[in-house]
LUMKE-335752 format. One record per atom (N, C-alpha, C): residue number from 0; residue in three letters; x, y, z. Coordinates in Angstrom, 1 decimal, always signed. Layout:
<rs>
<seq: NUM; type: ALA; x: X; y: Y; z: Z>
...
</rs>
This chain:
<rs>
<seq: 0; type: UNK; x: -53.3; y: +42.0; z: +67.0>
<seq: 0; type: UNK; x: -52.0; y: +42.3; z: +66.4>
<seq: 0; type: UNK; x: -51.4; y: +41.0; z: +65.8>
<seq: 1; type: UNK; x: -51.7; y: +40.0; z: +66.1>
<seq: 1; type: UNK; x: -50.8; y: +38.8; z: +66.1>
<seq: 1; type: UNK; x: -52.0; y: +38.3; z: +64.7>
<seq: 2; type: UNK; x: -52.7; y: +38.7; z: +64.8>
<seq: 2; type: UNK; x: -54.0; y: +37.8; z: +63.3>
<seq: 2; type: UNK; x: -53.4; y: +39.1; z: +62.1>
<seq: 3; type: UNK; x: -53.2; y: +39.8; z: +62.7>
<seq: 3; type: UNK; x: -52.5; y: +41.0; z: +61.4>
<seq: 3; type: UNK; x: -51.0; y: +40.4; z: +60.9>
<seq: 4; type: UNK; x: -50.5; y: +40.0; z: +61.6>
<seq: 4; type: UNK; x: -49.2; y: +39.3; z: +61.2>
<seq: 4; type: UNK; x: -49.1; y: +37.6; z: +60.8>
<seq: 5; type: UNK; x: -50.4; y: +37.1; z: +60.9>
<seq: 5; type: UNK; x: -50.6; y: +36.1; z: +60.2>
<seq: 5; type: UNK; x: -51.1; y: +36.1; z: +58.9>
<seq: 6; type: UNK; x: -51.4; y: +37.4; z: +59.0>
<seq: 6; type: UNK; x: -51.7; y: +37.7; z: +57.4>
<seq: 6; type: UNK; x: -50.6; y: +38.3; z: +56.4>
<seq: 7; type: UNK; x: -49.9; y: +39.7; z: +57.0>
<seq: 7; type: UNK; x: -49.2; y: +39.7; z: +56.4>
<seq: 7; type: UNK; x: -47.8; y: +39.3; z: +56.3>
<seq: 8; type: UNK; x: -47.3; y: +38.7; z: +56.9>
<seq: 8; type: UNK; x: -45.9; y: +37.6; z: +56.8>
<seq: 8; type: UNK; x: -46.1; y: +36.9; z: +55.5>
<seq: 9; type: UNK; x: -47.4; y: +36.0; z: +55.9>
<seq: 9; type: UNK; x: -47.1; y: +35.3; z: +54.3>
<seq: 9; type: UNK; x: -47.4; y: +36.1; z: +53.1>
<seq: 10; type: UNK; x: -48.8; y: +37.4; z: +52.9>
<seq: 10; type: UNK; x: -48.2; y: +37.8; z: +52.2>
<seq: 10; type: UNK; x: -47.0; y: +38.2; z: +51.3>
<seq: 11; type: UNK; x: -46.1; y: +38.5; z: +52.3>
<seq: 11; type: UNK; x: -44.7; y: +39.3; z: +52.1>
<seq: 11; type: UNK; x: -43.7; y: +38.2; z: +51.3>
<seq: 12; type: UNK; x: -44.1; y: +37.1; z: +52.2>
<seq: 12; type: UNK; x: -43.3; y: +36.1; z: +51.9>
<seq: 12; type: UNK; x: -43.6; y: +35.6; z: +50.0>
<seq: 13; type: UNK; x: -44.9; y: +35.7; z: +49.6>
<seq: 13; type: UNK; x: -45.2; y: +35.3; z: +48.8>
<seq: 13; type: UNK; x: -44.9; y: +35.9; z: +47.5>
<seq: 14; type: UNK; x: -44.3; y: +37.3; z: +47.6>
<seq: 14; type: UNK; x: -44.1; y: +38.5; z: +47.1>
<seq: 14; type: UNK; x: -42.8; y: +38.3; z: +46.6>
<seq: 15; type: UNK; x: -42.1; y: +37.7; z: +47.8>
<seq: 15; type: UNK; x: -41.0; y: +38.2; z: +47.7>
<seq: 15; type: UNK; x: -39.8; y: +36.5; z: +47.0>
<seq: 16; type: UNK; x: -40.8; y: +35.7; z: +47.1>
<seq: 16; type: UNK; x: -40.7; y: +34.6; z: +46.1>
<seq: 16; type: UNK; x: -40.8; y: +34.9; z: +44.7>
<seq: 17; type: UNK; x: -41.9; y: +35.2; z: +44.6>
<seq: 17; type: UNK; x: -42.4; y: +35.7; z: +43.1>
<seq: 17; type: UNK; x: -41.7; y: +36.3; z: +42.6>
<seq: 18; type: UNK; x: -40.2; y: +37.1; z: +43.1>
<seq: 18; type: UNK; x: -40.1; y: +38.5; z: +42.4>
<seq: 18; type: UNK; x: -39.0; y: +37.9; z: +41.0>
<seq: 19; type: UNK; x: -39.1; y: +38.1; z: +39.8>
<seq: 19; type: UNK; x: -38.5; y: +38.2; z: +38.6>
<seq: 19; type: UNK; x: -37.2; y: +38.3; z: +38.3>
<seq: 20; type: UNK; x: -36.2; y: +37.5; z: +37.5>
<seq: 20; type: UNK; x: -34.9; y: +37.9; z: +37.8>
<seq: 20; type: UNK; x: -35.3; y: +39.0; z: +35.8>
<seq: 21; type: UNK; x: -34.6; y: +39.8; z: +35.9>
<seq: 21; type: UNK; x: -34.7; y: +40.8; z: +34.5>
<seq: 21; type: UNK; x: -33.1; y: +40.4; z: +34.1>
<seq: 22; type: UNK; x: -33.4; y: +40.4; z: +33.1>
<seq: 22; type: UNK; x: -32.3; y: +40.2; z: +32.3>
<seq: 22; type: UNK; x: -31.8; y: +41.7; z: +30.9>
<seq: 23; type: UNK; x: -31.6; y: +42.6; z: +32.1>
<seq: 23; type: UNK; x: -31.7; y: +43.6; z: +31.0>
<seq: 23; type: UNK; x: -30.3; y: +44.0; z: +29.9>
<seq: 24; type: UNK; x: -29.2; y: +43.0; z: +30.2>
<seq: 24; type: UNK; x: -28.3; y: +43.5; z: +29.7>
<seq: 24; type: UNK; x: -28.4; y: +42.7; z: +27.7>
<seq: 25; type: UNK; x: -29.7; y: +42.0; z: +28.0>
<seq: 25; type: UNK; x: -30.6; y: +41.3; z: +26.4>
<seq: 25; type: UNK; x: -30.7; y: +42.6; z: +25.7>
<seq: 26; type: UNK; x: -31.2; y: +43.6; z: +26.6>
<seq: 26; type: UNK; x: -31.8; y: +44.8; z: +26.0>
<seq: 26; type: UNK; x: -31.3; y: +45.8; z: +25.7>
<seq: 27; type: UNK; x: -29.6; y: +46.1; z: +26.1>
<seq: 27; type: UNK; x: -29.0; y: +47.5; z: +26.2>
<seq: 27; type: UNK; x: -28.4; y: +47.4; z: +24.2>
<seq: 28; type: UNK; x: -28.2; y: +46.9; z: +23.9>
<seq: 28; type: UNK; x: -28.5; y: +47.1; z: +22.0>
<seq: 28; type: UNK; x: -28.7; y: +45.9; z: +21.2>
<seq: 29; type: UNK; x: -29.3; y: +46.2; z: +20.2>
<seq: 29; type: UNK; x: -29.9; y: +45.3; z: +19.1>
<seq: 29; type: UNK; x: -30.9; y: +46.1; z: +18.1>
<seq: 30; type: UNK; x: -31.7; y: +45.7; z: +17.3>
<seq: 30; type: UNK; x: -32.5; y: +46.0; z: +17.0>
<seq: 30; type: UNK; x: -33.6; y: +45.5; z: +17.8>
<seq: 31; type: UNK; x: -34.8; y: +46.7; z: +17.7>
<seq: 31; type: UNK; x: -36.0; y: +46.3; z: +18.4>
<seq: 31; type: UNK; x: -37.3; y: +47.3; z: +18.0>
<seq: 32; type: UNK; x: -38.4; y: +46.4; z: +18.3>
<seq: 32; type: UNK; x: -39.6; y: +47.4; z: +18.5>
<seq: 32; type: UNK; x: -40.2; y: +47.4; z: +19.3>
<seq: 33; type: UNK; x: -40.3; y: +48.7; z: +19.4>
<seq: 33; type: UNK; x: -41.4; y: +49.2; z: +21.1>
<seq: 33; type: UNK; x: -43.0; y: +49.8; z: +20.6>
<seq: 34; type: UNK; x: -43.4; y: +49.1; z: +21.4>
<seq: 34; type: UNK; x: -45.0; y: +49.5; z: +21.3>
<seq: 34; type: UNK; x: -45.5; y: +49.7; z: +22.8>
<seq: 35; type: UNK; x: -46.2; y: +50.7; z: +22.2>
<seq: 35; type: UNK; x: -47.3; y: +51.7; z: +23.6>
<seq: 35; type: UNK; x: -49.0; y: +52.2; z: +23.1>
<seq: 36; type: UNK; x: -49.5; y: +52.2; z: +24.0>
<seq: 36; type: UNK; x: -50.6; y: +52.9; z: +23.5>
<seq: 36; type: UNK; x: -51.1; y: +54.2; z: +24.4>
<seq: 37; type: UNK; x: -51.3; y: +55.5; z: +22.9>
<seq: 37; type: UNK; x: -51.7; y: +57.1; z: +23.3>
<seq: 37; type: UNK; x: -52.7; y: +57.1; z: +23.1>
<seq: 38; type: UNK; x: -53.8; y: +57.9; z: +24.1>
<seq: 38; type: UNK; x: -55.0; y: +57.8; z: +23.9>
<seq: 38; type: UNK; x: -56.0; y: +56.7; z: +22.9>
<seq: 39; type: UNK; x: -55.2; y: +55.5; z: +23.4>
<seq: 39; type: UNK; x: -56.2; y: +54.3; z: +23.0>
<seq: 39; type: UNK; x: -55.4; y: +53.8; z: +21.6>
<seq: 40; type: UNK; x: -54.8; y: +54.2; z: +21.0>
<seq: 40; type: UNK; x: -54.8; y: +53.8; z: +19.8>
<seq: 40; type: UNK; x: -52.6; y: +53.6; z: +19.6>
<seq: 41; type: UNK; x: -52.5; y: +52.4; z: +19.3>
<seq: 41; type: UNK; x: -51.3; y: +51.6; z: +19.5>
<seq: 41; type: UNK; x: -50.3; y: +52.1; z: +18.8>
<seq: 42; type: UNK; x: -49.3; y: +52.7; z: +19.2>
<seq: 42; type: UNK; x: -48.1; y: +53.5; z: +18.3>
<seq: 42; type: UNK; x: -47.1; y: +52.0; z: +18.2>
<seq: 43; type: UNK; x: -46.5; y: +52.1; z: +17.7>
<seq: 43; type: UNK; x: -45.1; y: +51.2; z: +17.2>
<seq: 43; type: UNK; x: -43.9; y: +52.4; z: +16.9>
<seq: 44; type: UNK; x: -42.7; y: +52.0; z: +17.1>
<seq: 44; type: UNK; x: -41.6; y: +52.8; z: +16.9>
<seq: 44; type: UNK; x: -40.4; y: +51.4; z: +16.7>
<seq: 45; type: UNK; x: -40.0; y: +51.6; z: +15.4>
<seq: 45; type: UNK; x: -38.6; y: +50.4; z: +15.0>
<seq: 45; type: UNK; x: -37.2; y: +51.2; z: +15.4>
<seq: 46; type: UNK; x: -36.8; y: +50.4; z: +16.4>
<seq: 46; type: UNK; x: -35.3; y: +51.3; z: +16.4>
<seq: 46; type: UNK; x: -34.2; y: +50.5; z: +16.8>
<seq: 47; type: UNK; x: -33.1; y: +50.9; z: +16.5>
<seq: 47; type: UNK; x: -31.6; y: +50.1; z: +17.1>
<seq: 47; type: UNK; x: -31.0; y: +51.3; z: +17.7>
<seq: 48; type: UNK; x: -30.1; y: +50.1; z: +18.9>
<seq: 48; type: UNK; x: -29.7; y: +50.6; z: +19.9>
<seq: 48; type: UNK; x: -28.0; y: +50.4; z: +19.9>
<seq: 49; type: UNK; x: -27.3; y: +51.1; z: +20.4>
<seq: 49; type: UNK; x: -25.6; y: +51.1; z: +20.7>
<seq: 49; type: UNK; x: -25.9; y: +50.8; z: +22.0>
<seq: 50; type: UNK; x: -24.8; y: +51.4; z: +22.4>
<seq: 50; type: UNK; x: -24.3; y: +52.0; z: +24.0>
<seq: 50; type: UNK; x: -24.5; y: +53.4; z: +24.3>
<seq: 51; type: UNK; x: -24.5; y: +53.9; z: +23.1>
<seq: 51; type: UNK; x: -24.3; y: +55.2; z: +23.5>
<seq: 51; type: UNK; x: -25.3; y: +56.2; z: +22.6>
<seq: 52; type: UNK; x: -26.1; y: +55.1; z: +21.4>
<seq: 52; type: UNK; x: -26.8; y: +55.9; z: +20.7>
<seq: 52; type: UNK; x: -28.5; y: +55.1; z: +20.0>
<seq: 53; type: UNK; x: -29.3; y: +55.8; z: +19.6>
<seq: 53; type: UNK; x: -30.6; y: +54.9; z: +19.5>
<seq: 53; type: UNK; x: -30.9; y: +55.9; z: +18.5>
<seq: 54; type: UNK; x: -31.1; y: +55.1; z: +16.9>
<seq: 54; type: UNK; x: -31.9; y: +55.4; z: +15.8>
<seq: 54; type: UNK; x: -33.1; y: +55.0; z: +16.4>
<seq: 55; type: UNK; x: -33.7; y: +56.2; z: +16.1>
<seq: 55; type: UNK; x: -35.6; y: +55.6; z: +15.8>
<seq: 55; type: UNK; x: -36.4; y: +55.9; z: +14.6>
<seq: 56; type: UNK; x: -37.3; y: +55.1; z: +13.9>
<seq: 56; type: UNK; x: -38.1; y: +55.2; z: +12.7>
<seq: 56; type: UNK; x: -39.5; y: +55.3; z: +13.7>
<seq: 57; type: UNK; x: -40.3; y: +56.2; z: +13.4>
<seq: 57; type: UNK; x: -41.8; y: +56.4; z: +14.0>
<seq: 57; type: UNK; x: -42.3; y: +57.0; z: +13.0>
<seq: 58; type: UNK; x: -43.5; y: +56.9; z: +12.4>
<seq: 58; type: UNK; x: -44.7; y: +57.1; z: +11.6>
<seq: 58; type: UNK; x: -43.5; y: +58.2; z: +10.3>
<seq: 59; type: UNK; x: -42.6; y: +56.8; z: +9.9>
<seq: 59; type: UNK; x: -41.6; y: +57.2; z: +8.7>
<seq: 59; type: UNK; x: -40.5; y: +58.7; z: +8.9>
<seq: 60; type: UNK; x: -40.5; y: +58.8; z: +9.7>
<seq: 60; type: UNK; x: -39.3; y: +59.8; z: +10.1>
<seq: 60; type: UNK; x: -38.8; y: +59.1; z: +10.8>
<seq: 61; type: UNK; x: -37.5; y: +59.5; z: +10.8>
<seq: 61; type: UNK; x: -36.2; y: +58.9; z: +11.5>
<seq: 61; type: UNK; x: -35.6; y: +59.9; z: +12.6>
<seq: 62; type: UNK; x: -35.3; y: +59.7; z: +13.8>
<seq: 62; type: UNK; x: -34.4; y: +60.6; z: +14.5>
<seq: 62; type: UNK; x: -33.3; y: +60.0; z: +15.5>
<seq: 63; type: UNK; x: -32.5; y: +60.8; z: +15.7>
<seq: 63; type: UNK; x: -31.3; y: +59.5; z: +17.1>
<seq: 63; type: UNK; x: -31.5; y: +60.6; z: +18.2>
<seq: 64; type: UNK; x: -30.9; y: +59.4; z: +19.6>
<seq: 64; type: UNK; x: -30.7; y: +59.9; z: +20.6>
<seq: 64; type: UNK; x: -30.2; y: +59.5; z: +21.4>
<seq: 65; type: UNK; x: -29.5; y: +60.1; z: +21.7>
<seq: 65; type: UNK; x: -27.9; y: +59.9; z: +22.9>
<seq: 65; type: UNK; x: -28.4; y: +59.1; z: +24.0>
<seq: 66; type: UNK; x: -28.1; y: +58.1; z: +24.4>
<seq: 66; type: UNK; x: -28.4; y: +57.0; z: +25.2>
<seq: 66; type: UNK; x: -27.5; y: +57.4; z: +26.7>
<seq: 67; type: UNK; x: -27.7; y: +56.9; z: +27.7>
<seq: 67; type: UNK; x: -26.7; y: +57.0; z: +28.9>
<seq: 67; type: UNK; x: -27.2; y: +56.4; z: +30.1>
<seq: 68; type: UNK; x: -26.5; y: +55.2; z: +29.9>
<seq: 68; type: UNK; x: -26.8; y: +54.3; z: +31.4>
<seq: 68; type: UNK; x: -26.7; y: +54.8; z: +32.5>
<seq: 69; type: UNK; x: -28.4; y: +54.7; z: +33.3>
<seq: 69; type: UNK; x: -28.1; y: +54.8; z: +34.7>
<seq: 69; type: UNK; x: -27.5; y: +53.6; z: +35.7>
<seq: 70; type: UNK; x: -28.3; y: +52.6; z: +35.2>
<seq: 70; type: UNK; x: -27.4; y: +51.3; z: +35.8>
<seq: 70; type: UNK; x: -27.9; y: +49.9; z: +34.7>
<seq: 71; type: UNK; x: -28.0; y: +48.8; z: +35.4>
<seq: 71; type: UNK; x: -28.0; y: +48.0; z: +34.0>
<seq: 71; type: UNK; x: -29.3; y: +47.9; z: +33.5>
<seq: 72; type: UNK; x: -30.8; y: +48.3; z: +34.3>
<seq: 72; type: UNK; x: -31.8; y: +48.4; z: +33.6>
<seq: 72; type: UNK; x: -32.9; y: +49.6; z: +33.2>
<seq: 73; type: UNK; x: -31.8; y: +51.1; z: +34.0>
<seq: 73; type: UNK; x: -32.6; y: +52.4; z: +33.4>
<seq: 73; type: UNK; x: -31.6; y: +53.0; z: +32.5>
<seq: 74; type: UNK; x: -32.1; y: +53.7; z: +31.8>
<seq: 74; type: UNK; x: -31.0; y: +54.9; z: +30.9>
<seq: 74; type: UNK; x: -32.3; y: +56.0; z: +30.6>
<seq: 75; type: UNK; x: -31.0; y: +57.0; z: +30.2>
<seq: 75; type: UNK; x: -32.3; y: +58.2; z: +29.6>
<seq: 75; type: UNK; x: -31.7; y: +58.2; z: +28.1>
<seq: 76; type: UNK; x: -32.7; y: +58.9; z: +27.5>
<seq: 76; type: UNK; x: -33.0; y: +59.2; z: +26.0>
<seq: 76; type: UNK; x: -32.7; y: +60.6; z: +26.0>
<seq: 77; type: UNK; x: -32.1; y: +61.4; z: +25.0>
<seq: 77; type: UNK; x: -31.6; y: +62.8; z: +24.9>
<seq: 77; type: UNK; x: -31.9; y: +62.8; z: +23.4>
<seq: 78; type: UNK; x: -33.1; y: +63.3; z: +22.3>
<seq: 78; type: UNK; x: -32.9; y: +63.4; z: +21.0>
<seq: 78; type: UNK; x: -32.1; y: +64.7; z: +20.8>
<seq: 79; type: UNK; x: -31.2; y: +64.4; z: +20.0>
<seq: 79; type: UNK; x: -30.2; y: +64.7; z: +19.1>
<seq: 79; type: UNK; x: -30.1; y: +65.7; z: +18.6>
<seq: 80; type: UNK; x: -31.6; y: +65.7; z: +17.7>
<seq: 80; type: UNK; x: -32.0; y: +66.4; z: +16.6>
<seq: 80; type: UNK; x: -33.7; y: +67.5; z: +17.2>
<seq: 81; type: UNK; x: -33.4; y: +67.9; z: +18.3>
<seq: 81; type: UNK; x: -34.7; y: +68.2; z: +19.1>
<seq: 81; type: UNK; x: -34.8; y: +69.7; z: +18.4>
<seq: 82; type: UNK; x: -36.2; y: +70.3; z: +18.1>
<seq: 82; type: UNK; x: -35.9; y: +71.7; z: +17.8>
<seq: 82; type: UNK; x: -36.7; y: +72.5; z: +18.6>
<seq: 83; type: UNK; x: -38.1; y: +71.9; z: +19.2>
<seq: 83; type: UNK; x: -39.1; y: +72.2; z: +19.8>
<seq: 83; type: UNK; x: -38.2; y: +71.9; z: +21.6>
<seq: 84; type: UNK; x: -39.1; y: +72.6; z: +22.4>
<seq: 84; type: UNK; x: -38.8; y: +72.6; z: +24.0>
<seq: 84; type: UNK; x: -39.3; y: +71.3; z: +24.2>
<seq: 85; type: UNK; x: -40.6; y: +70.8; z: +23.9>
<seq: 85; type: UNK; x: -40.8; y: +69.2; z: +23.9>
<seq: 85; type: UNK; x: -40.3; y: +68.4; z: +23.9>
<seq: 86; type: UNK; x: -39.4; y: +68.3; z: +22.7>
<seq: 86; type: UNK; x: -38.5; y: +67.2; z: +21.5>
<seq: 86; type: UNK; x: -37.1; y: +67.7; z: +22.9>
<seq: 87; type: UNK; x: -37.0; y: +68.4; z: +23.1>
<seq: 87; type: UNK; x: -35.5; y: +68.3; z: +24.1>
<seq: 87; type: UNK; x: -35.8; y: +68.3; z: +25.2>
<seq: 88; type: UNK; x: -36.6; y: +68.0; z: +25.8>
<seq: 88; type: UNK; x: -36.9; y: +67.4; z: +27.3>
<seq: 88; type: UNK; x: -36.3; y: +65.4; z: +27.2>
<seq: 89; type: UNK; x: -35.4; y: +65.0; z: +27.9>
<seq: 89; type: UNK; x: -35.1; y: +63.8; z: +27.9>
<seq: 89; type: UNK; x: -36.2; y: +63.0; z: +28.6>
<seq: 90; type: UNK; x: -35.8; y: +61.5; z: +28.5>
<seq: 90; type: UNK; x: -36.9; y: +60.8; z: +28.5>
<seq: 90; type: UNK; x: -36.1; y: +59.8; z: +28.9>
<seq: 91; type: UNK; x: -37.0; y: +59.2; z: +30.4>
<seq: 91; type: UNK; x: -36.4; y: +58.4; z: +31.5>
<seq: 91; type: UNK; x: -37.2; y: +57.0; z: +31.4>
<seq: 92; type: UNK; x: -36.5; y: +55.6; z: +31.4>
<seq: 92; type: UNK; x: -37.0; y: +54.7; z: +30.3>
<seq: 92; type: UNK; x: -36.5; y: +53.7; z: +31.7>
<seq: 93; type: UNK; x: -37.4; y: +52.8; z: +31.9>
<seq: 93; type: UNK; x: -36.9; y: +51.2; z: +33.0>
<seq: 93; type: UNK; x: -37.8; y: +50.2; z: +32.6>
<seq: 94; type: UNK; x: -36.5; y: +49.3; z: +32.9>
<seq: 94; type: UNK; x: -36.9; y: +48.2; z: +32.3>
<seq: 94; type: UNK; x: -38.0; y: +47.7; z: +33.9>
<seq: 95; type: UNK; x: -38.7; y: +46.9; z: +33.7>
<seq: 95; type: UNK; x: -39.4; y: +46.6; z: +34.3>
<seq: 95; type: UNK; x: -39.3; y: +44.8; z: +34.8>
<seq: 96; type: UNK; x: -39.7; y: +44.6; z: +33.6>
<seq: 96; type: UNK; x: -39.7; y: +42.8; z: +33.3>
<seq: 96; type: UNK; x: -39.0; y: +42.7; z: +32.2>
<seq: 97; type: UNK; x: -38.6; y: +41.2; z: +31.9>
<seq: 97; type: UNK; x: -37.9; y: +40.7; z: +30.6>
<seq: 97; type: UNK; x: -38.3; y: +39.4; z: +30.9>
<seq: 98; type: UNK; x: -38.8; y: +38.8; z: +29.1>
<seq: 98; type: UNK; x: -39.0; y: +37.6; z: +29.2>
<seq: 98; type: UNK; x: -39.0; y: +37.0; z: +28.0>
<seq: 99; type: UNK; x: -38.1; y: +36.5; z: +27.7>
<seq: 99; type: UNK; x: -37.2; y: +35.8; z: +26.2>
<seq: 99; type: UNK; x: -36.9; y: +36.8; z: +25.6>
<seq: 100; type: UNK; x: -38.1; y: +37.2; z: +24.4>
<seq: 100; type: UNK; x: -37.2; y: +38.6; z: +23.0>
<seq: 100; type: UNK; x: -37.9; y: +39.6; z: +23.9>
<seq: 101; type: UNK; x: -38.7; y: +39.3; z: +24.7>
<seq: 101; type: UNK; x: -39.4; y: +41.2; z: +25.2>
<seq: 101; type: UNK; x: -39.1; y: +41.6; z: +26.5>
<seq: 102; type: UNK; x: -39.6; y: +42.7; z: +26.4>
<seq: 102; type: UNK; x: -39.3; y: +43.3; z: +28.3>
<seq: 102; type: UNK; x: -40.5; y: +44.8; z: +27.9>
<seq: 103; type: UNK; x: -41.0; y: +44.7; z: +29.4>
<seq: 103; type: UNK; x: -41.8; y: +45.8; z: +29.5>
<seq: 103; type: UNK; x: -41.1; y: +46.8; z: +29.9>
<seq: 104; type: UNK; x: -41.3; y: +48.1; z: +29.9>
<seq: 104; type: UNK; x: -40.7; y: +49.2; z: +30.1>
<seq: 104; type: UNK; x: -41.7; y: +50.3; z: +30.6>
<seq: 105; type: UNK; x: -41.2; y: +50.8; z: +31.7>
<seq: 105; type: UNK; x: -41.7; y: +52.3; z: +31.9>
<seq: 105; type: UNK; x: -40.7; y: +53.6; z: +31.7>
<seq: 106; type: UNK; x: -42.2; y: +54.7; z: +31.2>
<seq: 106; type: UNK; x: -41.0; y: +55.7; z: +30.7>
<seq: 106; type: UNK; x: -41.8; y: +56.9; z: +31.1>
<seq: 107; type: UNK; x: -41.1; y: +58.0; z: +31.0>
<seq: 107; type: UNK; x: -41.9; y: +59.3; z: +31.4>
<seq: 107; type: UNK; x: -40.6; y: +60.6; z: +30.8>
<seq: 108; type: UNK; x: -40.8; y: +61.5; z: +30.9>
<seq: 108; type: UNK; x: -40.2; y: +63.0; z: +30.7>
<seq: 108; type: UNK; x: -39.2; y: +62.9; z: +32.1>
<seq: 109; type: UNK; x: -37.9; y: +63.2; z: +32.1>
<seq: 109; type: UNK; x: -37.2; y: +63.3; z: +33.6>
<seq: 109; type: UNK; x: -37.8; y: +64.1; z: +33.9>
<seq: 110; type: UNK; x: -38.0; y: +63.8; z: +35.4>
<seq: 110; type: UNK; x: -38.5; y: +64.8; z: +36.6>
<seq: 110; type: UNK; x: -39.9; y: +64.6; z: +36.5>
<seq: 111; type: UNK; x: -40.9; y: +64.1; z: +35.4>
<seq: 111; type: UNK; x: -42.0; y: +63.7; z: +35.4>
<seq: 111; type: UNK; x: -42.8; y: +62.7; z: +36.2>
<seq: 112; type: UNK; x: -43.7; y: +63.1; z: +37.2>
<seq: 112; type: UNK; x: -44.1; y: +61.5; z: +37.8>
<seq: 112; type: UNK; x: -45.1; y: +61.2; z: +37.1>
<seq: 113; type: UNK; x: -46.1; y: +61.2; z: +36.1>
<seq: 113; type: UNK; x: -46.7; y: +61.0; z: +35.3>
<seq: 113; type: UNK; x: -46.0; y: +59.8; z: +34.4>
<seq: 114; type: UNK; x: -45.8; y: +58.0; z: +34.7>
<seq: 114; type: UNK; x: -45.6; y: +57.2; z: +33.9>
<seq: 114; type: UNK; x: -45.9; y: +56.2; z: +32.7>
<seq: 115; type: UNK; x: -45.9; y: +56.0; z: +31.8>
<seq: 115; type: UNK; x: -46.3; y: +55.7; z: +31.1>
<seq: 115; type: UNK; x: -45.8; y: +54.3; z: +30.7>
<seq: 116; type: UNK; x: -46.2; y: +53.3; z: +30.4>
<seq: 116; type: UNK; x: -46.0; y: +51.8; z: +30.3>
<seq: 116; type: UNK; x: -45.7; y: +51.2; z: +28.6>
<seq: 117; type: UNK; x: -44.6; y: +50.6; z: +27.8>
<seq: 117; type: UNK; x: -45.0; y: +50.1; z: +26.7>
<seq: 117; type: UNK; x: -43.9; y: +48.9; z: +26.9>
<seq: 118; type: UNK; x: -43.8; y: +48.0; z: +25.5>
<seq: 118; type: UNK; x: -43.6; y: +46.7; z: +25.4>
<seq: 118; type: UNK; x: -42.0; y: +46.8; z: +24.6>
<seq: 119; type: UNK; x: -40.9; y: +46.4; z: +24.5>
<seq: 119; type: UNK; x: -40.1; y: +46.2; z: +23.9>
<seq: 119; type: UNK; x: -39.8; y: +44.7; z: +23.0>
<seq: 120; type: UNK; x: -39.5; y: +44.7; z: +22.1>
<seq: 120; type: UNK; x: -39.6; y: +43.4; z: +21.4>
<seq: 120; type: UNK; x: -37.9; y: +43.4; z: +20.8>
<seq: 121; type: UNK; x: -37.0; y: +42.4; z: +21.0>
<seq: 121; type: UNK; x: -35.6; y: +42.2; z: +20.4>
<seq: 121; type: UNK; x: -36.3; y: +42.0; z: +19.4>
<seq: 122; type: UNK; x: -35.6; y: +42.2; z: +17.8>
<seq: 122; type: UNK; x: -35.7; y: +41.7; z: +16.5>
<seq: 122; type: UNK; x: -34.3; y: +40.8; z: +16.5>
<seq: 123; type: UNK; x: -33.3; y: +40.7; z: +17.0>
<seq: 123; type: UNK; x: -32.3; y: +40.3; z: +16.3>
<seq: 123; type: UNK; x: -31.7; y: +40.0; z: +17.5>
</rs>
């Protein structure tokens, strides 16, 4: 028992040094681009952000979506202009890391545990 806890103490310890300060309030509006990759092949989406609302440009269409802070590094996405049952399922977004103009992000469908990983980039 005691060779088990010589191991993991310092693990723990070493974990819990390392852990990241995020700086997500860089991220709550500006302009920005987020990139992910769907079945292998690399999407880009250019959009700006409020407090309360997010233009997006994706493969030249444009749409918004009502923004709403869960705290200072998750919010959900609500498109606006949804017509399909897909397009109006909201979309649950956390920041992860931040590091100078970028921050990683995970995101999924609310209520979805199926997550999905992409890149956020400040422009401005």
């Amino acid at each position: 028992m005691k060779k088990l806890l010589y191991i993991i103490l310092p693990a723990f310890l070493l974990v819990a040094c390392y852990s990241q300060e995020r700086n997500c309030a860089d991220f709550k509006t500006g302009k920005f681009r987020f990139e992910t990759t769907i079945d292998g092949k690399t999407q880009i989406t250019e959009l700006t952000r409020t407090d309360s609302l997010q233009t997006e440009t994706y493969n030249g269409k444009t749409t918004q979506a009502s923004v709403r802070w869960l705290n200072d590094c998750e919010f959900v996405l609500k498109d606006l202009e949804a017509t399909s049952k897909e397009e109006k399922e909201s979309i649950h977004m956390k920041i992860l890391t931040t590091k100078d103009n970028a921050a990683t992000v995970e995101y999924s469908i609310v209520g979805d545990t199926h997550k999905q990983k992409g890149t956020v980039t400040k422009l401005n």
